[in-house]
C-alpha positions as CSV (number, residue, x, y, z in Angstrom):
1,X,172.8,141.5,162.2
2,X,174.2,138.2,163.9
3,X,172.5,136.6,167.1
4,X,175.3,134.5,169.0
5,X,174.2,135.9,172.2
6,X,171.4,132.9,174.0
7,X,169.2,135.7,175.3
8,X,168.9,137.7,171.9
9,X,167.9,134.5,170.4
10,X,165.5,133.5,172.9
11,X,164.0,136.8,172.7
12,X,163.5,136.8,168.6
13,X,162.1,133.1,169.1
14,X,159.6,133.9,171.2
15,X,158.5,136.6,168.6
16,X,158.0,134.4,166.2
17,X,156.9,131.2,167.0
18,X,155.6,128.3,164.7
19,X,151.6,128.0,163.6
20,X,149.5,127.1,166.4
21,X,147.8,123.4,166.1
22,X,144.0,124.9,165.1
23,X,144.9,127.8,163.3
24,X,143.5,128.3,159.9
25,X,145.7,127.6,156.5
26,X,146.4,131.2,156.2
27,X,147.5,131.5,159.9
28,X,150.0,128.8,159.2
29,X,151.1,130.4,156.2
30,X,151.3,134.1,157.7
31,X,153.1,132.4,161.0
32,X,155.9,131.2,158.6
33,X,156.9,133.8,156.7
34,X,157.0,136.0,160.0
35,X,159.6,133.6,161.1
36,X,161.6,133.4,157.8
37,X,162.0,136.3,157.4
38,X,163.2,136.7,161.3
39,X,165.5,133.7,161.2
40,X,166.2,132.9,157.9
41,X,166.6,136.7,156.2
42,X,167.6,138.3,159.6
43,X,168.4,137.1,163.2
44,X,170.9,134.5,162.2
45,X,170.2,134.3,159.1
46,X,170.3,130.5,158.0
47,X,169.5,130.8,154.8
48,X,167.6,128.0,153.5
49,X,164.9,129.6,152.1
50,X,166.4,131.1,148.5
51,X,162.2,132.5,147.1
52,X,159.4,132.8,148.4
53,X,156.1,132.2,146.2
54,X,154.3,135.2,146.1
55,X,151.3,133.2,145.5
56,X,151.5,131.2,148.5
57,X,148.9,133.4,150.8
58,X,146.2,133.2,148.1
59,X,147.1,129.2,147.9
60,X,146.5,129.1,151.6
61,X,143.1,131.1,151.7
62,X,142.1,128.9,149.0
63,X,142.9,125.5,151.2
64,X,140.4,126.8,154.3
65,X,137.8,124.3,154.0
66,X,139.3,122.0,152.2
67,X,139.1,118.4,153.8
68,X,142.2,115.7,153.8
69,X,145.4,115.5,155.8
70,X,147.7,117.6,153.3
71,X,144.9,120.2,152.8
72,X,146.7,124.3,153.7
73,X,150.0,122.3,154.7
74,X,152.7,124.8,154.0
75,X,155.5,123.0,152.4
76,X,159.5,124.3,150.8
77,X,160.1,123.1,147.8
78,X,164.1,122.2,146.6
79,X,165.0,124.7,144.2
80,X,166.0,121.6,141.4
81,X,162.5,120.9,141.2
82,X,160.0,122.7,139.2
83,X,156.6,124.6,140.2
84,X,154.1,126.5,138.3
85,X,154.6,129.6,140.7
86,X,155.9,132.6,139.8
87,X,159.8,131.4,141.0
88,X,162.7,130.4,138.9
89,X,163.8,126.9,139.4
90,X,167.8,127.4,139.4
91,X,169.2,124.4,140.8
92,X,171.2,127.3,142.4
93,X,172.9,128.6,139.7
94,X,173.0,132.0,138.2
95,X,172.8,130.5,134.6
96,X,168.9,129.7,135.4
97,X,168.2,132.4,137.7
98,X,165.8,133.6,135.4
99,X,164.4,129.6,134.5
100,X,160.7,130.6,135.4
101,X,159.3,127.5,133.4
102,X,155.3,127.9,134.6
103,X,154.5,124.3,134.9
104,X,154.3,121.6,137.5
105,X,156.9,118.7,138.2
106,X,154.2,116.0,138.1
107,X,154.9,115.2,142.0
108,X,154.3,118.3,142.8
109,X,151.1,118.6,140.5
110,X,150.3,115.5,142.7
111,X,150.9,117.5,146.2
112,X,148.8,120.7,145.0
113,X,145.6,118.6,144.2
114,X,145.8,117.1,148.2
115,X,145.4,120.9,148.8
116,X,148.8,122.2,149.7
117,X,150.4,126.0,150.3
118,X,153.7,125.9,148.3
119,X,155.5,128.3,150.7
120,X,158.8,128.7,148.8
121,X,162.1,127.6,147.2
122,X,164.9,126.0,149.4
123,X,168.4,126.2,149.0
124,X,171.0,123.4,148.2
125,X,173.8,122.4,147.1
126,X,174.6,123.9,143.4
127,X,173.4,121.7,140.8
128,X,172.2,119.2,143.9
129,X,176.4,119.2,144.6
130,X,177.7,117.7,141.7
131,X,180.3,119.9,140.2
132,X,183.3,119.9,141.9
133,X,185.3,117.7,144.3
134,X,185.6,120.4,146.4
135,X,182.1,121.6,146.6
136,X,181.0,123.6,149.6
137,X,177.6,121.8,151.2
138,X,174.6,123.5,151.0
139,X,176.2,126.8,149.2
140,X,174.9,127.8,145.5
141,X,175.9,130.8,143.5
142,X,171.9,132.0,143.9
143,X,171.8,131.4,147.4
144,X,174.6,131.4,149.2
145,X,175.2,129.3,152.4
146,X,172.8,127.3,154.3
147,X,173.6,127.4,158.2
148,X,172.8,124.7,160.3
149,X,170.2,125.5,162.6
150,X,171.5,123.7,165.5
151,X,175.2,125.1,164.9
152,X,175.8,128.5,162.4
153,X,179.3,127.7,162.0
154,X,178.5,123.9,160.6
155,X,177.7,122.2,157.5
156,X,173.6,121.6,156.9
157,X,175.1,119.0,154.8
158,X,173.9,118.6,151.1
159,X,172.7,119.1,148.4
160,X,169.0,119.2,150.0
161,X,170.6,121.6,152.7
162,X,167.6,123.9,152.7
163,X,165.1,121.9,153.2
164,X,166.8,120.0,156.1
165,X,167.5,123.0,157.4
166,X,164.1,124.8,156.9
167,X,162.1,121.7,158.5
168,X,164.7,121.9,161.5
169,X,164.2,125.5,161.8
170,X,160.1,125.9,161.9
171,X,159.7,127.5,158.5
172,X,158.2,125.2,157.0
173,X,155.3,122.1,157.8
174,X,157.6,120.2,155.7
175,X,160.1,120.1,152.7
176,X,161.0,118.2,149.8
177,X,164.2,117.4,149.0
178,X,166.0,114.9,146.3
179,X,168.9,112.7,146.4
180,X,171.1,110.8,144.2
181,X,173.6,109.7,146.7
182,X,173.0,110.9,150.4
183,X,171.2,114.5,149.5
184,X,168.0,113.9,151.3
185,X,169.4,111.8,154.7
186,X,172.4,113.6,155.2
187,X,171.2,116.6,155.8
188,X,168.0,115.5,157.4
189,X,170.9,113.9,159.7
190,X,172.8,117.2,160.3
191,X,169.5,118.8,160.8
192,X,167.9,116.8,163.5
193,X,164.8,116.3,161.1
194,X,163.2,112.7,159.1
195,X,164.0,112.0,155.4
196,X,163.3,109.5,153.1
197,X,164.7,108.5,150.3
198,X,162.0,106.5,148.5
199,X,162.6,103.3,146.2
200,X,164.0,104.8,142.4
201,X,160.5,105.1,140.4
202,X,158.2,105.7,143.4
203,X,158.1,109.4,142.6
204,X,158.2,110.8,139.3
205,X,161.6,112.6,138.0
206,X,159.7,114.8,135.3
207,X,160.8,118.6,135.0
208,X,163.4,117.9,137.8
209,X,166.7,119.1,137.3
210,X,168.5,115.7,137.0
211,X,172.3,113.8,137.6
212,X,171.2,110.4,137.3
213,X,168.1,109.0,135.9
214,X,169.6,105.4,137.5
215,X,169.9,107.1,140.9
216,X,167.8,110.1,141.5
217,X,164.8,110.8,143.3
218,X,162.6,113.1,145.2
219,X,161.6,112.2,148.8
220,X,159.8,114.0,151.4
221,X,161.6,116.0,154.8
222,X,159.5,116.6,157.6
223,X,159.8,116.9,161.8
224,X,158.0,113.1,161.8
225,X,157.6,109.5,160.3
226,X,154.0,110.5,160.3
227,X,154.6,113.3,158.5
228,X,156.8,111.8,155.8
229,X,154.4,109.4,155.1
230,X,151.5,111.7,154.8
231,X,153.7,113.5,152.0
232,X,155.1,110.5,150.4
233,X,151.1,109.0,149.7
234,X,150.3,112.0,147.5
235,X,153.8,112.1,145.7
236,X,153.9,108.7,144.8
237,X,152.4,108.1,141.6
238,X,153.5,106.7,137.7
239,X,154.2,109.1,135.5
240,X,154.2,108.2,131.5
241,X,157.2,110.4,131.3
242,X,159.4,108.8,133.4
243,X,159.6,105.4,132.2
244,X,161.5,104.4,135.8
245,X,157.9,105.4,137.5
246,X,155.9,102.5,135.2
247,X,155.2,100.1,138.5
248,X,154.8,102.9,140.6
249,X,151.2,102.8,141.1
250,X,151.5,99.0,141.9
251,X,153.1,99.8,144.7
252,X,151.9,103.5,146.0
253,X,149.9,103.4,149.4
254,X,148.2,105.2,151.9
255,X,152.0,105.0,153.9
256,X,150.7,107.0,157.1
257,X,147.8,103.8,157.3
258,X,150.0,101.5,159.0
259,X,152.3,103.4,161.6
260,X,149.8,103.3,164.7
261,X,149.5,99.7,164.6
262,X,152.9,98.7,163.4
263,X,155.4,96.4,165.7
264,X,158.7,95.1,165.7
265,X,158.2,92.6,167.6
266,X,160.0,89.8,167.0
267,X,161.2,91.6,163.9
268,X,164.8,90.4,163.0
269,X,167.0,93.6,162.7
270,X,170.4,93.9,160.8
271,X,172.8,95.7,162.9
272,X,175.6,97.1,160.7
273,X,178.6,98.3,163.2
274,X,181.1,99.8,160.5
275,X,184.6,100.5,161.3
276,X,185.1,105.0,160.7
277,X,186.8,107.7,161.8
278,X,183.9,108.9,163.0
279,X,183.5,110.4,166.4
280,X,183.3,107.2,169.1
281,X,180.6,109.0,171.0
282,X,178.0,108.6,168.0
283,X,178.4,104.8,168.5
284,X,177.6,105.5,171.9
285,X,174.0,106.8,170.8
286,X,173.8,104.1,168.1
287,X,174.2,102.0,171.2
288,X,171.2,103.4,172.6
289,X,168.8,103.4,169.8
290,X,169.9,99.7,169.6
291,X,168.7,99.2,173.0
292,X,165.5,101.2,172.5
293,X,165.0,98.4,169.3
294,X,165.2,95.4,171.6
295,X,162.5,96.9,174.0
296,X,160.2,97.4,171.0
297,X,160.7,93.2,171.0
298,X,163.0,93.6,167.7
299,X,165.7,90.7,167.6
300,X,169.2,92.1,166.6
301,X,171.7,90.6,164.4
302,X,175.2,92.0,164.0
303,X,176.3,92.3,159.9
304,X,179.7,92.5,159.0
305,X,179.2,94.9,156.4
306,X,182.6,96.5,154.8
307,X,182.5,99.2,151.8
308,X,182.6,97.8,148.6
309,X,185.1,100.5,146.6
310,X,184.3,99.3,143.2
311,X,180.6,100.4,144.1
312,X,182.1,103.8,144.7
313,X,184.8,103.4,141.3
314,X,181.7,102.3,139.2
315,X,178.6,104.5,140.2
316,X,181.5,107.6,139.8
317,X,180.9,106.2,136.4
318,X,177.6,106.0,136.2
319,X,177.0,109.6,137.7
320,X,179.2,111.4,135.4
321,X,178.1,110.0,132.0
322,X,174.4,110.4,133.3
323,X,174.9,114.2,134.6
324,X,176.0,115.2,130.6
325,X,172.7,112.5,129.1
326,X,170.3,113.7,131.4
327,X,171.3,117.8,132.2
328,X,171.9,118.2,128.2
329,X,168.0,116.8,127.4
330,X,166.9,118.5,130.6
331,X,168.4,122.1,129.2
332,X,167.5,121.7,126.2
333,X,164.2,120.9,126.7
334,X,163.4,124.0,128.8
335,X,160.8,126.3,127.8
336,X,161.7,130.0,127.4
337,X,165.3,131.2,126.3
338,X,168.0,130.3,129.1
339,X,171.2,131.2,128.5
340,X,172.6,127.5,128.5
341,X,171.3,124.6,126.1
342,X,173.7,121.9,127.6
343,X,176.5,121.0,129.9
344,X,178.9,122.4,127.7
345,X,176.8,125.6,127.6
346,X,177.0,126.0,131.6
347,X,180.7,125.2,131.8
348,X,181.3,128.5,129.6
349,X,178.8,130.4,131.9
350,X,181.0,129.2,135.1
351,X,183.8,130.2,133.5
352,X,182.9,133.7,132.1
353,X,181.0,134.4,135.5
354,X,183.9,133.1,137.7
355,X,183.5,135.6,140.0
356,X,180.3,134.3,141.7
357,X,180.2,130.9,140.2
358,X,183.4,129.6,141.1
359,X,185.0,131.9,144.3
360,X,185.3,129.1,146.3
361,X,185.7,125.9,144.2
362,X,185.8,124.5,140.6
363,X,184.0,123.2,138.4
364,X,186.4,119.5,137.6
365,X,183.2,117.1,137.8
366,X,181.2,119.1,135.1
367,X,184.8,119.0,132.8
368,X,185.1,115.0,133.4
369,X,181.3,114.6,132.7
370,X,181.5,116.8,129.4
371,X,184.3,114.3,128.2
372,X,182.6,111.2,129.8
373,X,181.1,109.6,126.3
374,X,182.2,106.2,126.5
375,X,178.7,104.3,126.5
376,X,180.0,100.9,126.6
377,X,182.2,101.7,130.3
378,X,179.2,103.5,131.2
379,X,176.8,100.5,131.0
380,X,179.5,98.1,132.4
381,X,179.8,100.3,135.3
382,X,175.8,100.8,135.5
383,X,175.6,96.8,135.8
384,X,178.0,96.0,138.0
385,X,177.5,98.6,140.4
386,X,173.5,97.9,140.8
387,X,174.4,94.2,141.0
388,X,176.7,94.6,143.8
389,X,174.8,97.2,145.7
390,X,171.4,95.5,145.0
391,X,170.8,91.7,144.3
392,X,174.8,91.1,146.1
393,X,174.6,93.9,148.4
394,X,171.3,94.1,150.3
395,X,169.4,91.7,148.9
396,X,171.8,89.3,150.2
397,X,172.9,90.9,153.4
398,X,168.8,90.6,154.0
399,X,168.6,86.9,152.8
400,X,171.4,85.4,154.5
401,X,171.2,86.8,157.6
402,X,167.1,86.4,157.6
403,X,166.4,90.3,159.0
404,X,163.7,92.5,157.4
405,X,166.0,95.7,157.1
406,X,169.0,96.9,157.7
407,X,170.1,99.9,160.3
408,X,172.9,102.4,160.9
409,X,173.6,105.7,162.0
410,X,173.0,107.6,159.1
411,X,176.6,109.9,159.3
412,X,178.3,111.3,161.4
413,X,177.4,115.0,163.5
414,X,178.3,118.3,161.5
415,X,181.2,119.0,160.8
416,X,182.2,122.8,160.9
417,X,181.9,125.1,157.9
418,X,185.6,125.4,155.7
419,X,185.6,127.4,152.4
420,X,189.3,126.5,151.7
421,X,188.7,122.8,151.7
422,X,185.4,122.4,151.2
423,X,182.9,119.5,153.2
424,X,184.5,116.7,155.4
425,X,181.8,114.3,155.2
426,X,182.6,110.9,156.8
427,X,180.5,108.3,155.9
428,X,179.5,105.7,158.5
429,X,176.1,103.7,157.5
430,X,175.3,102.1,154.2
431,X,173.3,104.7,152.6
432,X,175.7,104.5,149.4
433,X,174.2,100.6,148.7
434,X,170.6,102.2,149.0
435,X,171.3,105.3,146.5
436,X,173.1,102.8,144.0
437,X,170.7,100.1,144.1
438,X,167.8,102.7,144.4
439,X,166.5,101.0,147.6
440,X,164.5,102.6,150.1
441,X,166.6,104.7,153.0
442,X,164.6,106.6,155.8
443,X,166.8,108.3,158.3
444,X,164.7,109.5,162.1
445,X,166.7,111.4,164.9
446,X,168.4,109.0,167.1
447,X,170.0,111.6,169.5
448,X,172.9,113.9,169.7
449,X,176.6,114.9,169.8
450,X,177.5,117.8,171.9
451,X,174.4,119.2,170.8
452,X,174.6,117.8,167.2
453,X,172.1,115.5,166.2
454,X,172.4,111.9,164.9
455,X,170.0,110.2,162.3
456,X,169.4,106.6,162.3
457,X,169.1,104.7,159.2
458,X,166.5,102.2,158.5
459,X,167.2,100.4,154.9
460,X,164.9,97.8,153.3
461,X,164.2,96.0,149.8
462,X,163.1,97.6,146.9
463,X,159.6,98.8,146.9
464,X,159.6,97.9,150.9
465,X,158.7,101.5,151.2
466,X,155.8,101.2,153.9
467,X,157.5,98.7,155.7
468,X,160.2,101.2,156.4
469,X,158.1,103.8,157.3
470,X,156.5,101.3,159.9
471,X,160.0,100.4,161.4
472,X,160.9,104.1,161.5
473,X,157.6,105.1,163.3
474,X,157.8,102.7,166.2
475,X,161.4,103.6,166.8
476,X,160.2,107.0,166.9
477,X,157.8,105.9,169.5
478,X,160.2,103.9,171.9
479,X,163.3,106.6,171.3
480,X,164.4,107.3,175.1
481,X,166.9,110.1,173.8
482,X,166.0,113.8,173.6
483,X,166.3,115.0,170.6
484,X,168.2,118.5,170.6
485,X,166.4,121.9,169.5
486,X,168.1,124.4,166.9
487,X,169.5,127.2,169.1
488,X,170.0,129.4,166.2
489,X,173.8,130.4,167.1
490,X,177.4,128.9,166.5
491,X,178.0,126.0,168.5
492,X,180.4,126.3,171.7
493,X,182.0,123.8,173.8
């Protein structure tokens, strides 16, 4: 059943409403699946949410009493990370929808003992959108489609599509999502939500389904900075496994500490105002965020920032002799007796299950990563591109024009939903320099399009995590825009 009329929708809303502020763990928990399964399995049907944990109201009756700020939080989980709930982790595809692995990423191990309700498995992307040129945001061969909560007929971006949409959506307290290049701030763009992509080695990668152990991380998705924060603390952590996580604890915090008191006054800002395509009203909300800045007492300073392209040649590179290292130790590590062992292993299973692997795109980026073996390109590549992203991308862009971070809009609005060409994302910020040189990115609503909503990117050194958080939370503050609610129906002129 589809809802595109306003009053059917209105009427199902008010049916199922989010958790009330004081209500216990188990309230919460009850509250949201009443409302997935209204919106998300029904209704309109967005489709974020590809399993729920069966476990999850024994988790919450568990949490009642339990003190700290994360204790009976209900929380989505991407379905490329792994949990120790009775769910599969598939990364979306239908060659690990059986992968029920019955252990604990280690951040998530981390988010369990600070007491909370893992609610479910989001959709996303298949294999966090990684296999084909063409690729579909936000679809898998598990789960589907992920609408966009704010507009049905357009993209929730990718690949952490669920979980931006989710958190947009009220199913969730919050979400985690994971991003190699733009996965956790574009959709939490799309979606009218926060994301942060944390610095690379703030969060353990262990028993997630990887690309690119030079580029990929997990990173929180909530409805505030606040929020994000409060997630990120228990995350953070090293982890002996991942040897990218060994300075971690140097540098984890209590990250929600500092946003009351935080200022940005007198805080040099670097402005980047990049030529696009992109839609000239979006600069006309950028314009206003700008303006909130400079009554927070921020001092802005225009960069002329243009894309580097061998950033883009080389960490194509990077990605696709990384994806066949990394997935082929990943696979065959996995407990159990999955039907695939390695890359080459899954590019069979696409091709003898064709039918609902591949009805709407290829597979070209898994077939140029199985022949990608060329270790001595690959570690060119690997330097040059974190050199000019990092130490000659934003390290300098910060030095030599003496600001403390950098901001953007994050992309452009949605863009509407095409199976015969696949996604049309435009890119418009610098979140590319963050991914490569595994910098921190945080991206808060800034406003809307027609009804569209507009993140704002706020980009800083490496392990300048907190300080990002703090720049985020006081724009959050000051914001003078309204920022848009779902209305759960294709969007209209």
């Amino acid at each position: 059943m589809r809802f595109t009329r306003i009053g059917a929708i209105a009427a199902l809303l008010a049916a199922t409403v989010a958790p009330a502020a004081h209500a216990t763990p188990a309230d919460d928990t009850a509250a949201y699946l009443k409302r997935i399964e209204a919106l998300d399995a029904n209704g309109p049907r967005i489709n974020a949410v590809i399993a729920l944990n069966p476990d999850a109201m024994r988790q919450a009756k568990a949490a009642e009493g339990k003190a700290g700020p994360l204790a009976g939080k209900a929380i989505l989980v991407k379905d490329n990370i792994e949990t120790a709930d009775p769910m599969p982790t598939t990364a979306g595809s239908l060659a690990l929808a059986n992968n029920v692995t019955g252990r604990d990423a280690p951040m998530i191990a981390r988010l369990r003992k600070a007491g909370v309700v893992i609610l479910g498995k989001t959709n996303l992307s298949e294999w966090a959108n990684f296999r084909s040129t063409h690729s579909i945001s936000g679809w898998s061969g598990v789960g589907g489609l992920t609408r966009n909560p704010h507009a049905t007929d357009r993209s929730a971006c990718g690949s952490s599509a669920g979980s931006g949409a989710a958190v947009a959506a009220g199913f969730a307290w919050a979400a985690i999502g994971t991003e190699t290049d733009g996965s956790i701030t574009c959709p939490a763009s799309l979606n009218g939500v926060v994301g942060f992509k944390p610095t690379v080695g703030l969060v353990s990668r262990t028993h997630i389904v990887p690309i690119s152990h030079s580029q990929d991380t997990a990173g929180p998705m909530a409805a505030t900075v606040r929020d994000a924060a409060l997630m990120l603390t228990a995350m953070a952590g090293s982890d002996p496994a991942d040897a990218a996580t060994k300075d971690a604890d140097a540098h984890k915090a209590d990250f929600a500490a500092g946003l009351d008191g935080a200022s940005l006054k007198g805080v040099r800002i670097g402005v980047i105002r990049r030529k696009s395509r992109a839609n000239p009203l979006l600069y006309d909300v950028y314009d206003k965020a700008l303006a909130d800045l400079t009554r927070a007492g921020a001092v802005l300073v225009d960069i002329d920032y243009t894309n580097n392209d061998a950033i883009d040649r080389d960490e194509f590179t990077v990605l696709l002799y990384e994806l066949r290292e990394d997935l082929n130790a990943y696979l065959a590590g996995l407990p159990g007796h999955p039907p695939v062992r390695s890359l080459a292993d899954l590019i069979a299973f696409d091709k003898a299950n064709a039918a609902a692997e591949m009805p709407w795109f290829g597979q070209e980026l898994f077939e140029m990563a199985e022949k990608a073996t060329d270790k001595a390109a690959y570690e060119k590549a690997r330097e040059n591109a974190q050199r000019l992203a990092g130490p000659e991308g934003i390290d300098r862009l910060l030095a030599e024009n003496r600001v403390a971070f950098l901001v953007a809009p994050t992309t452009a609005p949605a863009w509407p939903i095409d199976f015969v060409n696949g996604g049309h994302y435009t890119s418009v910020g610098a979140g590319t320099l963050a991914a490569v040189a595994g910098y921190p990115h945080l991206t808060v609503p800034m406003g809307d399009v027609h009804g569209l909503p507009i993140g704002l990117s706020f980009i800083g050194a490496k392990w300048d995590d907190a300080h990002i958080l703090q720049a985020g939370a006081v724009y959050e503050r000051v914001r003078s825009a309204t920022i848009a609610a779902p209305t759960f129906r294709r969007w209209e002129p």
